[in-house]
N, C-alpha and C positions, 0 to 999 in steps of 0.2 A: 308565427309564420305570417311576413306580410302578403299584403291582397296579390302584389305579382308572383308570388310564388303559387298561392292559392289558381292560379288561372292559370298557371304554366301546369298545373297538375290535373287540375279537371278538364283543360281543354282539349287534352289525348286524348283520355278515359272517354270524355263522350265521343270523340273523334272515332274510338274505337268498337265502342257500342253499336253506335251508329252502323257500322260497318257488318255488323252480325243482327239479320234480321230475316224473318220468314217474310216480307215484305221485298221485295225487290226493284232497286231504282230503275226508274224507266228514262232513254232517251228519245227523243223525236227526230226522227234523221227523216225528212221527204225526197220522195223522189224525185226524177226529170220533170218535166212536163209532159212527156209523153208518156210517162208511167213504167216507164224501165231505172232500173237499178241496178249499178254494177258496183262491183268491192272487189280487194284483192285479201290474200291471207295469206301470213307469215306467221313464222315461228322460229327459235334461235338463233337469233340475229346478229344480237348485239356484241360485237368483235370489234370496236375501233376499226371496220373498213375491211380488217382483215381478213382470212381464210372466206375469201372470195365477195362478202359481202359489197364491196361497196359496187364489182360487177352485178351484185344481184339486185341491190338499191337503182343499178342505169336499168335494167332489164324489165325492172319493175317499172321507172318511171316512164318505160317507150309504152307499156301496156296502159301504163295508166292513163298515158293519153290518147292512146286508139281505141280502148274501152270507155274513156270520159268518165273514169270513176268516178263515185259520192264520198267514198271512204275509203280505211284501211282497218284489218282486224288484226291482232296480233294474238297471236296463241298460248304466249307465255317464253320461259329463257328469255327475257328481253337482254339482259347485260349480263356474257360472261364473264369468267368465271363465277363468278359471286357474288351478283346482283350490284346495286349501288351500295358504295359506303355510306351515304347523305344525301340528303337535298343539292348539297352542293357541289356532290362527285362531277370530277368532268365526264366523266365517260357516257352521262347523260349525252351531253353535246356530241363528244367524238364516236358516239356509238348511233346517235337517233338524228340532231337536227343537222348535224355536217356532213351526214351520209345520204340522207331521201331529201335530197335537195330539186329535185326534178319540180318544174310548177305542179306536176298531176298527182304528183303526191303530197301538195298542202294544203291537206282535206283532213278532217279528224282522223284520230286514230284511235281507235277503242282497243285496249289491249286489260289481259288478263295475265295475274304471274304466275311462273311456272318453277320449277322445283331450283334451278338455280337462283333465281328471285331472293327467294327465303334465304340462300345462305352470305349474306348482304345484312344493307339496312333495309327488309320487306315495306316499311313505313315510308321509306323515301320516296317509292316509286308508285303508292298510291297516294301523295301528298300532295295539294292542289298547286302548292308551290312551284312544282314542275312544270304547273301548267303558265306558270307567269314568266316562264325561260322560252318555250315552245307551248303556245297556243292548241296545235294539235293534239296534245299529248291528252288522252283520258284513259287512266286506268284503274282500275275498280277487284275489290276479288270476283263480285260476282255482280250483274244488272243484265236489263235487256233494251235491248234497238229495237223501235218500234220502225221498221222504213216501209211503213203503208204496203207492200207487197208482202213483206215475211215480217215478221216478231226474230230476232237473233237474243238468243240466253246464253251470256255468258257466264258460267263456272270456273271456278276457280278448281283447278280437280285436286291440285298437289294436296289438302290437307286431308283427303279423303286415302291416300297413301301411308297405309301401318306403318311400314317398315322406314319411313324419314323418324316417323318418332320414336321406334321403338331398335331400330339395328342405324345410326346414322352416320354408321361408319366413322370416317375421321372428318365428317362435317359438323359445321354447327348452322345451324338454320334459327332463322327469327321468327317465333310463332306467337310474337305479340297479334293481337285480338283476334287469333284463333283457339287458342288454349282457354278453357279445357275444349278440346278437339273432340270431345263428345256431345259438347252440348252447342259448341258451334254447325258442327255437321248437323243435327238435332233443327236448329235453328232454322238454316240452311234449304231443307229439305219440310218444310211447312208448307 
């Protein structure tokens, strides 16, 4: 096995390790100057525009500019049906950076996945790669916002859900560097 293959396989693995850890990544998000902090939060979103969203991307972006957001938080469902297929799915673009085009919302976005996430490529949409298409984009399973007013802990809840792994119906979900899902939760929870 030559040296590129060797790197193309342990660069996940720690990629993935990394990611399972009773240590949790911290960000520094500061506030105004005046010491106010405002954020918006969403959750299944991601429709190509559709079933009302890109109304709700204008709606969002009149707030975000009367509030002077710092950020955005995402809840998880980011891209339905079933998360991204790749790094390089469009629906990244037709679902996140062609929709919240408003100036007040390009501000970070700290987002966490959520159960339709997993039945995708789950890796896609935490790979930093996305961040080299749209800058805002940070998604993580789990970290926390320090924004000097409040600590925000994001969790990743989906793995904490029996019945995805054990009744999954006609889905199939990615539980790359969750699995074993006991000793992740375990991990998780330190």
């Amino acid at each position: 096995m030559g040296c590129d293959r060797w790197v193309m396989l342990v660069i996940p693995i720690i990629y993935a390790l990394s990611n399972v850890s009773g240590e949790l990544k911290r960000f520094e998000q500061p506030s105004k100057g005046d010491g106010s902090l405002s954020f918006l939060v969403i959750g299944d979103w991601g429709r190509r525009g559709a079933f009302n969203q890109s109304q709700v991307a204008s709606q969002m972006g009149k707030m975000g500019e009367k509030l002077d957001i710092d950020f955005v938080v995402s809840t998880g469902d980011n891209f339905y049906d079933n998360g991204l297929r790749s790094v390089h799915d469009l629906a990244f673009e037709e679902s996140f950076t062609n929709i919240y085009t408003a100036n007040s919302l390009q501000k970070q976005w700290y987002s966490v996945l959520g159960n339709h996430d997993y039945r995708g490529d789950a890796e896609a949409q935490l790979s930093p790669l996305l961040t080299k298409i749209d800058t805002r984009w940070l998604c993580l399973r789990s970290f926390i916002v320090n924004a000097e007013l409040a600590e925000i802990i994001f969790v990743d809840t989906t793995p904490f859900v029996k019945s995805y792994f054990q009744d999954p119906e006609d889905h199939i979900y990615d539980w790359r560097g969750i699995n074993p899902r006991k000793h992740y939760i375990a991990n998780l929870l330190k």
